[in-house]
C-alpha positions in Angstrom: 0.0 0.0 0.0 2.7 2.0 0.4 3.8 1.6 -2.7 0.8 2.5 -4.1 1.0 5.7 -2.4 4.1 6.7 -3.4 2.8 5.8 -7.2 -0.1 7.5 -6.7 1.6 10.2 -5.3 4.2 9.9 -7.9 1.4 10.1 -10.7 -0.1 13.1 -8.9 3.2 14.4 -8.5 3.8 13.7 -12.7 0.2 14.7 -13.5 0.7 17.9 -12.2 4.1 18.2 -14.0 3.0 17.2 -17.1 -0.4 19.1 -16.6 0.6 22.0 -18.6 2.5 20.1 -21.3 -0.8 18.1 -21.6 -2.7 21.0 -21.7 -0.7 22.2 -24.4 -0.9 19.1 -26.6 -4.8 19.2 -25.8 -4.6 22.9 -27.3 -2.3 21.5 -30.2 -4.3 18.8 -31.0 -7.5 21.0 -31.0 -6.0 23.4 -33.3 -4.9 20.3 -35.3 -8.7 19.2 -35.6 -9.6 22.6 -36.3 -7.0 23.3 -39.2 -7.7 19.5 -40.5 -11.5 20.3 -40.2 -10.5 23.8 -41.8 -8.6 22.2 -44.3 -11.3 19.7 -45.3 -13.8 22.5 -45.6 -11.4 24.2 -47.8 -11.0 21.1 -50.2 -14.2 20.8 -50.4 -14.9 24.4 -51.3 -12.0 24.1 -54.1 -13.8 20.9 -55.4 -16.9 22.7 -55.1 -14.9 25.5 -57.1 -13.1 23.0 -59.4 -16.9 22.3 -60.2 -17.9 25.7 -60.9 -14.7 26.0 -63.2 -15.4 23.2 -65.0 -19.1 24.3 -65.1 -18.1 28.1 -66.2 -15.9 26.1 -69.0 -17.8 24.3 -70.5 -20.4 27.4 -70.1 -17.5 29.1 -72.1 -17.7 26.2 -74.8 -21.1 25.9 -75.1 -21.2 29.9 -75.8 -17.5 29.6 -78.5 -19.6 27.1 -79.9 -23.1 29.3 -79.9 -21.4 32.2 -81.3 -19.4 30.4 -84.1 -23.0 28.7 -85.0 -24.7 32.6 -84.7 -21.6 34.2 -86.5 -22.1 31.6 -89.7 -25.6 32.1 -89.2 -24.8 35.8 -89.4 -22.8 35.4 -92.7 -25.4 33.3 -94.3 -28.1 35.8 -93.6 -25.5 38.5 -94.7 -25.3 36.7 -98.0 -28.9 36.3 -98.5 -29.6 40.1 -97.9 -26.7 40.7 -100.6 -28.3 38.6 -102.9 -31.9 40.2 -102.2 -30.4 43.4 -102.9 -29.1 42.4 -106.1 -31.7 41.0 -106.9 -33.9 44.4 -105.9 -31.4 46.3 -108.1 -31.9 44.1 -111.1 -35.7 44.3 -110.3 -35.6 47.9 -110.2 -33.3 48.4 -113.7 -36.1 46.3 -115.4 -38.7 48.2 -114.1 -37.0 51.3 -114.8 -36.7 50.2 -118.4 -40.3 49.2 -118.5 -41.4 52.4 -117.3 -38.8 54.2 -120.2 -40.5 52.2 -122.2 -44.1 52.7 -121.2 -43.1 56.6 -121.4 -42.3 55.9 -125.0 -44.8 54.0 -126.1 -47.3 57.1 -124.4 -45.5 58.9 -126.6 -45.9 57.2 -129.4 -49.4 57.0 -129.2 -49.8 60.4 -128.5 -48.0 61.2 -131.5 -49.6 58.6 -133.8 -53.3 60.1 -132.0 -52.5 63.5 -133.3 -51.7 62.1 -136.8 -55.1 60.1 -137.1 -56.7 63.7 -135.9 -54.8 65.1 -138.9 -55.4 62.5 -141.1 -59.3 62.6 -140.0 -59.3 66.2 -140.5 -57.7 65.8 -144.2 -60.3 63.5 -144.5 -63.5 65.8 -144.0 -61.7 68.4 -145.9 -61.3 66.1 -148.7 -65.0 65.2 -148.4 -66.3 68.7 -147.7 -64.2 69.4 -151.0 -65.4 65.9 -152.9 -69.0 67.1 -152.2 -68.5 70.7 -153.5 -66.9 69.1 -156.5 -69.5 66.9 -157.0 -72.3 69.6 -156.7 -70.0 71.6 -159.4 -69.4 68.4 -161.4 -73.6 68.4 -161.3 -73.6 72.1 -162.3 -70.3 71.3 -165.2 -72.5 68.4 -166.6 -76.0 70.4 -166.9 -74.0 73.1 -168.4 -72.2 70.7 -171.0 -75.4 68.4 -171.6 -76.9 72.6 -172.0 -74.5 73.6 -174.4 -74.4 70.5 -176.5 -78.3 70.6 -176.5 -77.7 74.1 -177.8 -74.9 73.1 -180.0 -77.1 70.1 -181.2 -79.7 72.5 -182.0 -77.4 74.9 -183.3 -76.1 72.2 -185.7 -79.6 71.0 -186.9 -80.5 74.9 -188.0 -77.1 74.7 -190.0 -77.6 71.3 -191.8 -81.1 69.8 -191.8 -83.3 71.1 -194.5 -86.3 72.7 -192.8 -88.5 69.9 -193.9 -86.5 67.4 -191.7 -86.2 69.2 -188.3 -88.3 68.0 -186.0 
């Protein structure tokens, strides 16, 4: 029993020598935990970041790969309104020429128009002159058939014996 009082007062004699070295490692080891716990939080928050970044990359892909596809997109639609416009302008040339056309042909009806006037107006002065012709003609004719009636007349007196005249 003795013995066991001298190791028990031995161990309360080391306990208490140790005490503050053993409070120490307690501290150490808490701080340990605490970093290690720390330290696992942060892994996880760079996994969870690693994630994000490879997330955000292929975000980054997905949008390269968008804006190559809108960008040919865009030069296709660029080409299409290059060839509408040509197009336009080739529409608009002919139709320019059909209205240069049109213009001319106006004119050229106008112009034949006021020749058929013309002509139309020759024609009832040709008529207006045919029928005053035709009324002298009539006068010209009674005149003739007059005379030779007097000529025939004239010519009986001459050469028909009296006896013969009618």
């Amino acid at each position: 029993m003795a013995l066991r009082y001298i190791l028990a007062g031995s161990t309360a004699a080391v306990g208490a020598y140790y005490a503050p070295a053993a409070y120490k490692l307690y501290e150490a080891e808490s701080e340990v935990t605490a970093a290690e716990r720390s330290l696992a939080h942060l892994e996880t928050r760079v996994k969870t970041y690693d994630g994000d970044i490879a997330r955000a990359k292929a975000a980054v892909k997905r949008g390269a790969a968008e804006f190559a596809a809108a960008r040919a997109e865009a030069v296709v639609a660029v080409e299409a309104t290059t060839r509408a416009r040509r197009a336009q302008e080739a529409a608009t040339r002919v139709l320019e020429d059909a209205l240069a056309a049109e213009a001319k042909m106006t004119a050229k009806v106008a112009a034949v128009q006021a020749e058929t006037r013309r002509d139309e107006t020759r024609i009832v002065e040709a008529t207006r002159r045919k029928e005053s012709s035709a009324a002298e003609r009539v006068r010209a004719e009674l005149a003739v058939q007059r005379a030779r009636g007097a000529a025939v007349k004239a010519a009986e007196a001459i050469s028909l014996p009296p006896a013969l005249r009618w």
